[in-house]
C-alpha positions in Angstrom: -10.7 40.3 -12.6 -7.7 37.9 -13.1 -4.6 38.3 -15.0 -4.8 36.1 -17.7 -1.8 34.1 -19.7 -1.9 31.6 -22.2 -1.2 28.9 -19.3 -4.3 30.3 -17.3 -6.9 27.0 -17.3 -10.2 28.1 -19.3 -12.5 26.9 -16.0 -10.2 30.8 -14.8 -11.3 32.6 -17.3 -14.2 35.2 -16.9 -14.0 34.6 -13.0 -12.8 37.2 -10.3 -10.0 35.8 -7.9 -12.4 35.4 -5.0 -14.4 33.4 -7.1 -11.1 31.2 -7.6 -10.3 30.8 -3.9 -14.2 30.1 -2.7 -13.6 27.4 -5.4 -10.6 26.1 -3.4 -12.4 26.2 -0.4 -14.9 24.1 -1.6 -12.6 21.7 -3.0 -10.9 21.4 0.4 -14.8 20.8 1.9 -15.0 24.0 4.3 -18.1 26.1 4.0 -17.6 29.6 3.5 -19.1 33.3 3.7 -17.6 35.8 1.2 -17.7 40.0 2.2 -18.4 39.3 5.7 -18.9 41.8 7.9 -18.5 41.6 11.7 -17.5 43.7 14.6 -14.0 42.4 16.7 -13.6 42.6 20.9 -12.1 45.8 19.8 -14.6 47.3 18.7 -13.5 47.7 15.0 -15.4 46.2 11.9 -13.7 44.1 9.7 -14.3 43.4 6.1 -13.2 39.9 5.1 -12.8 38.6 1.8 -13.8 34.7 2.6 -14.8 33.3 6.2 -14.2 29.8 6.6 -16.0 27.4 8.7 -13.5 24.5 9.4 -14.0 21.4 11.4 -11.5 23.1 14.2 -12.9 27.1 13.5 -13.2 30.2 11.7 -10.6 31.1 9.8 -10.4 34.6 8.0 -8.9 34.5 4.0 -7.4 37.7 2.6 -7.8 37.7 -0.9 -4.8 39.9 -3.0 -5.0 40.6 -6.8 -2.6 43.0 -7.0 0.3 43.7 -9.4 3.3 43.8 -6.6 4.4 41.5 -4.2 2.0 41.5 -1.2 4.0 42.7 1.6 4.2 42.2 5.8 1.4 44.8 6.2 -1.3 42.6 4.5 0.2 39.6 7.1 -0.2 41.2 10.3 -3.8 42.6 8.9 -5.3 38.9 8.7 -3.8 38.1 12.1 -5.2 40.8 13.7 -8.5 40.4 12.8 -8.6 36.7 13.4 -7.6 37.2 16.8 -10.3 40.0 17.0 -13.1 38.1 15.6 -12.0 34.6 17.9 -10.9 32.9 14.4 -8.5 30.4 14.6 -6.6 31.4 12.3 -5.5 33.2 9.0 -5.1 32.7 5.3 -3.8 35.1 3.0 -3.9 34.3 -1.0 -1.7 36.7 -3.2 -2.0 36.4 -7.3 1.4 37.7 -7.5 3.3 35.8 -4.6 5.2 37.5 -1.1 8.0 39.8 -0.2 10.6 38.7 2.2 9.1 40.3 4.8 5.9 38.9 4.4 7.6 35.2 4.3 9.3 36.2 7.9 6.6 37.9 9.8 4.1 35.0 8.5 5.8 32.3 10.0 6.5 34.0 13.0 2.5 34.8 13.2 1.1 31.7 11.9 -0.3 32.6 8.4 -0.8 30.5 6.2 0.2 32.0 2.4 -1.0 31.0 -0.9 -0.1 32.3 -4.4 -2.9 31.6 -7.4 -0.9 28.9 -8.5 -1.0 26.7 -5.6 -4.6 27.5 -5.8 -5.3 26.3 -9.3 -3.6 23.3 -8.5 -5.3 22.2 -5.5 -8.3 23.0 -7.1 -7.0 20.3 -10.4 -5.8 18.1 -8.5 -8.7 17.3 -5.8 -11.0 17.4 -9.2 -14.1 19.8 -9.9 -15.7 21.5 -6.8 -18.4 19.9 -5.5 -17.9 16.2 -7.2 -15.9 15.0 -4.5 -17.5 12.6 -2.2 -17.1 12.1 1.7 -17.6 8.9 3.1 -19.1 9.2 6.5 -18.1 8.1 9.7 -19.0 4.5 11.3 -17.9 5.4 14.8 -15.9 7.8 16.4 -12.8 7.8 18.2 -13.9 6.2 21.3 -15.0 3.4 19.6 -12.1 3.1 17.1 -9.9 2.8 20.4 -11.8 0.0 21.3 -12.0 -2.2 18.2 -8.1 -1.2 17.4 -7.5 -3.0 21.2 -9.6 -6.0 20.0 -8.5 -6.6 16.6 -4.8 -5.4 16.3 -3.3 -5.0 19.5 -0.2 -7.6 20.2 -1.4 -10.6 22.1 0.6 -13.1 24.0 -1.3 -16.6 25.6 -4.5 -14.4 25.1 -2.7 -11.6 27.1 -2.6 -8.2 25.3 0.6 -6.5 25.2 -0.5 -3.2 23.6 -3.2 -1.0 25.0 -4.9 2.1 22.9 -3.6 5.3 24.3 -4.7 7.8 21.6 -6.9 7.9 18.3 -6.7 10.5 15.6 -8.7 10.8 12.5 -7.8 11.9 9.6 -9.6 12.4 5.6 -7.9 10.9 3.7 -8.2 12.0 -0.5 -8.4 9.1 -2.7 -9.7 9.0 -6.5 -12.6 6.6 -7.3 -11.7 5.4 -11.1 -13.3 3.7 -13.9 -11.2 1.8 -16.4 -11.2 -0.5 -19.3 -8.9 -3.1 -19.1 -7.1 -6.2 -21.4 -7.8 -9.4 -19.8 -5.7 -12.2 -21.7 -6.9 -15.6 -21.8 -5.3 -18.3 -23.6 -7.7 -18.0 -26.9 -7.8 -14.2 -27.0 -7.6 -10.8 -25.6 -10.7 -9.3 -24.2 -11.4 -6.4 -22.3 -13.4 -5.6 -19.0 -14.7 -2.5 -16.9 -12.9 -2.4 -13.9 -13.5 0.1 -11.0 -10.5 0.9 -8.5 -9.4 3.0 -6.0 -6.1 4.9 -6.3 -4.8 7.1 -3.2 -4.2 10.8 -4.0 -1.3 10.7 -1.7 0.7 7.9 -3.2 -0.2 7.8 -6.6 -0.9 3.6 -6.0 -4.2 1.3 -6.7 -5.5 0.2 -3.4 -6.5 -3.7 -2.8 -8.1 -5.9 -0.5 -6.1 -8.8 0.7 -7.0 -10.5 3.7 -8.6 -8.6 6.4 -6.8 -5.4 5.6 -6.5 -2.5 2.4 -3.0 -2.8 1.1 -0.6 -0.9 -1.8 0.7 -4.5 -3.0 2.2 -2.6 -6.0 4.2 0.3 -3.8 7.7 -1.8 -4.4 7.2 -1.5 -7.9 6.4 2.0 -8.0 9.0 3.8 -9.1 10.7 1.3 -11.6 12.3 3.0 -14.8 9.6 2.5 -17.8 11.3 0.1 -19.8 12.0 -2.5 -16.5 8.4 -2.0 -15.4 7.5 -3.4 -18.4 10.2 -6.1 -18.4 8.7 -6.8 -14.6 5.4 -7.1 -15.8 6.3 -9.9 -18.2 8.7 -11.9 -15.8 6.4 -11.7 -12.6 5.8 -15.0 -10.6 8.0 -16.9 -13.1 11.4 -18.9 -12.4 14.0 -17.3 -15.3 17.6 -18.9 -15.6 20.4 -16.8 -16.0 21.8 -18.2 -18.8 18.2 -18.3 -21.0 17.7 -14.6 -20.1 21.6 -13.5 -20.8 21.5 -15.3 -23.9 18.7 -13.1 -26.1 18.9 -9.6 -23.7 22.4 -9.5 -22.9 24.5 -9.7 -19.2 24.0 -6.0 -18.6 20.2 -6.0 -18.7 20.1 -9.0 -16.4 22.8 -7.4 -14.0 20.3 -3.9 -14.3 17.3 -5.7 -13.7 17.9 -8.1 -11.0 19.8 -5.4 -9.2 17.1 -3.0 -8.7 14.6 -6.4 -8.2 17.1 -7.6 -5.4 16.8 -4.4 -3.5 12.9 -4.2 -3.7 13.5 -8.0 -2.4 10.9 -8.9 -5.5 13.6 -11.8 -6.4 14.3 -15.3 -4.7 17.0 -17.6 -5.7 15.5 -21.3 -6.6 19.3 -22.8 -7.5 22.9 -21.1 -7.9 24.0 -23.4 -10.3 22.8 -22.8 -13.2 21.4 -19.9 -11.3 17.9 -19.3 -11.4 15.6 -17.3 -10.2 12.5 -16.5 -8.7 10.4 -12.9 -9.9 8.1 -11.8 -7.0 4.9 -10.9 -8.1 3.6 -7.8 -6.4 0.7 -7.0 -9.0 -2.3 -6.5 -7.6 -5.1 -8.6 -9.3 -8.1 -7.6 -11.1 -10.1 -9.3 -8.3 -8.5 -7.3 -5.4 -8.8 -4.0 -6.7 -12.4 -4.6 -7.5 -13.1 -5.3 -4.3 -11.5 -2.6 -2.3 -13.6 -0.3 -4.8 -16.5 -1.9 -3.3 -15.4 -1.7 0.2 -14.3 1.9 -0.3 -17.9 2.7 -2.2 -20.1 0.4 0.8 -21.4 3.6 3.0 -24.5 5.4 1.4 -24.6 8.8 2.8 -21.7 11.4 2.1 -21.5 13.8 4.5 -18.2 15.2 5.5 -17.5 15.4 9.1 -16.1 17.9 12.0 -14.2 15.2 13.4 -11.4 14.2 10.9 -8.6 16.6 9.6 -8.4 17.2 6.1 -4.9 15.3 4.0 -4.3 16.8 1.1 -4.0 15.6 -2.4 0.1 15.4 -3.8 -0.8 13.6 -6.9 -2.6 14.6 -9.2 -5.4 12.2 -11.3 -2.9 12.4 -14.4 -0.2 10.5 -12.7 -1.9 8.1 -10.9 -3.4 7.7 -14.7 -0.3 6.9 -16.6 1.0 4.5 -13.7 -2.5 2.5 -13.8 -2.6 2.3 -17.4 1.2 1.5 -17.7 0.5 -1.7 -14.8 -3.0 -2.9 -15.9 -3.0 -2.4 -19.5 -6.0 -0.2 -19.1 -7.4 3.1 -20.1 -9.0 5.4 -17.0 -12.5 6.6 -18.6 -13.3 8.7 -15.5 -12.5 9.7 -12.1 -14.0 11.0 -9.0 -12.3 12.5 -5.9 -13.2 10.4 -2.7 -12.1 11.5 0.7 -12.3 8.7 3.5 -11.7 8.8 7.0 -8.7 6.6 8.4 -8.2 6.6 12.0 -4.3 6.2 13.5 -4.6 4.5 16.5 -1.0 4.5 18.6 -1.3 0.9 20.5 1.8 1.4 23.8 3.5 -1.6 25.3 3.9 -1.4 28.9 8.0 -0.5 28.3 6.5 2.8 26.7 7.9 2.2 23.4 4.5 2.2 20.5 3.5 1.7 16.7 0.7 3.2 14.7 -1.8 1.7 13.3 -4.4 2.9 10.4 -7.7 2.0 10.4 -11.0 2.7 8.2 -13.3 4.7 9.5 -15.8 4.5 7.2 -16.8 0.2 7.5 -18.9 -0.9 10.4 -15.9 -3.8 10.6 -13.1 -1.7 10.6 -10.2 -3.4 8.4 -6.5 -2.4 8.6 -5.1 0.3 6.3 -1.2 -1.2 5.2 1.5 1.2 3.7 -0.3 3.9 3.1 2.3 6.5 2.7 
């Protein structure tokens, strides 16, 4: 069994630490054996703690609860029995983290290492195990080739200037949320149920504008508290110097269009009195709804072999606070979604290229904008 502290999550308690990592390995979508048995090219048998099944092969998890530092011997273990068995490669999970050695002769090898902690929190932050949703796959990379040369390759006079040289896909984790927001009207406040979707990578709200799923808010982002709320009031209005100076003071102005003027969020309407314009980069109610929808439009969920799995780097909390800090709203409930996103690279004939992101989940594929 585990080592247990008062820090230890109560979803932890009662389980054994192979129970914790097949947990992780569900969360991350791979399907597993645990106490496998098989036989190597060399003629040994191996006992292995977890066997994954990954879109690109095997890979063999060593699982260490042990009260010292696991050490270089474990290491070498793993990578000899995943080049035994044909795995392609090796995992090994420690509850009380790596020596030096270890560190050294895993990098030269190609292990990965993971201590309990970074386990736990994967686990958090992708959500419960088996509640997270993969949206399946339109078309594959052939095809995404194709429509990225149609739809958003350079033209000139009809004549394309790009042509689609390579197309990778890619899961993507976002988290599918239900909130209750304050809608203002001019009589009174009222409140609405409002679904979005917020990346897991980001931290931001997603919405649909145009033909394409952007982060209108990403400028915005990482504003102190107090000016994101000062933001919030003054977006898409004109505001005089002199009016605004005269009940909050030269140094807030000189603070707040500052940091406005180098997230290019302000435009100057006169110098004299000056007076300017506040950029509004909040997403609307209406936008966000509908990239929920286009995110939620696929029926089955079935991950696939095809796409590389991203990560989660936030975790539901934060995206939480900044929703509720931008919308006004409380988040009721979340639900991890992973989505594939092909990145197309389109080459001009001089050789030089750009990326492009694409969904790979709509029938019409639309154009992923500032994703990370």
């Amino acid at each position: 069994m585990l080592a247990l502290d008062d820090n230890t999550p109560s979803w932890i308690k009662g389980r054994s630490f192979e129970e914790v990592v097949a947990k992780w390995a569900e969360a991350r979508g791979y399907k597993y054996s645990r106490n496998v048995r098989v036989y190597g090219k060399s003629g040994s048998l191996h006992e292995i703690d977890l066997l994954l099944e990954t879109g690109e092969g095997k890979v063999v998890v060593e699982v260490k609860n042990v009260a010292g530092k696991v050490d270089k011997d474990t290491v070498m273990k793993a990578a000899f029995i995943a080049s035994d068995i044909g795995a392609r490669g090796a995992i090994v999970v420690s509850s009380s983290g790596f020596t030096r050695s270890a560190l050294r002769v895993a990098k030269a090898l190609g292990v990965e290492l993971l201590t309990l902690e970074e386990v736990i929190n994967y686990i958090e932050v992708a959500g419960i195990p088996g509640d997270a949703i993969f949206l399946e796959l339109a078309y594959d990379a052939e095809d995404a080739l194709r429509v990225a040369g149609r739809h958003f390759a350079e033209k000139l006079a009809f004549i394309k200037r790009e042509k689609p040289a390579l197309a990778e896909c890619s899961y993507h984790p976002f988290y599918y949320m239900k909130l209750r927001a304050s809608i203002k009207d001019r009589r009174h406040a009222r409140y609405k149920d409002v679904n979005i979707i917020a990346s897991a990578v980001t931290g931001l709200p997603l919405s649909n504008k145009g033909r394409s799923l952007v982060h209108e808010c990403s400028s915005i982002a990482h504003l102190p508290p107090d000016l994101l709320g000062e933001y919030k009031s003054l977006a898409g209005k004109i505001v005089e110097k002199r009016e605004y100076t005269s009940s909050r003071g030269e140094r807030r102005w000189r603070r707040l269009v500052g940091l406005l003027r180098e997230l290019g969020l302000v435009e100057e309407v006169r110098s004299k009195p000056l007076t300017l314009k506040i950029v509004n980069v909040i997403p609307s109610i209406g936008s966000l709804e509908k990239a929920a929808e286009l995110m939620l439009a696929p029926g089955r969920r079935v991950p696939s072999k095809n796409c590389k799995l991203e990560e989660p780097r936030v975790s539901p909390g934060s995206v939480s606070t900044f929703i509720e800090s931008l919308l006004e709203a409380s988040v009721v409930s979340f639900t991890p979604i992973y989505a594939p996103i092909y990145t197309v690279k389109l080459v001009k004939r001089d050789g030089t290229y750009r990326l492009v992101k694409m969904t790979g989940w709509l029938k019409k594929p639309m154009q992923v904008i500032d994703y990370h």
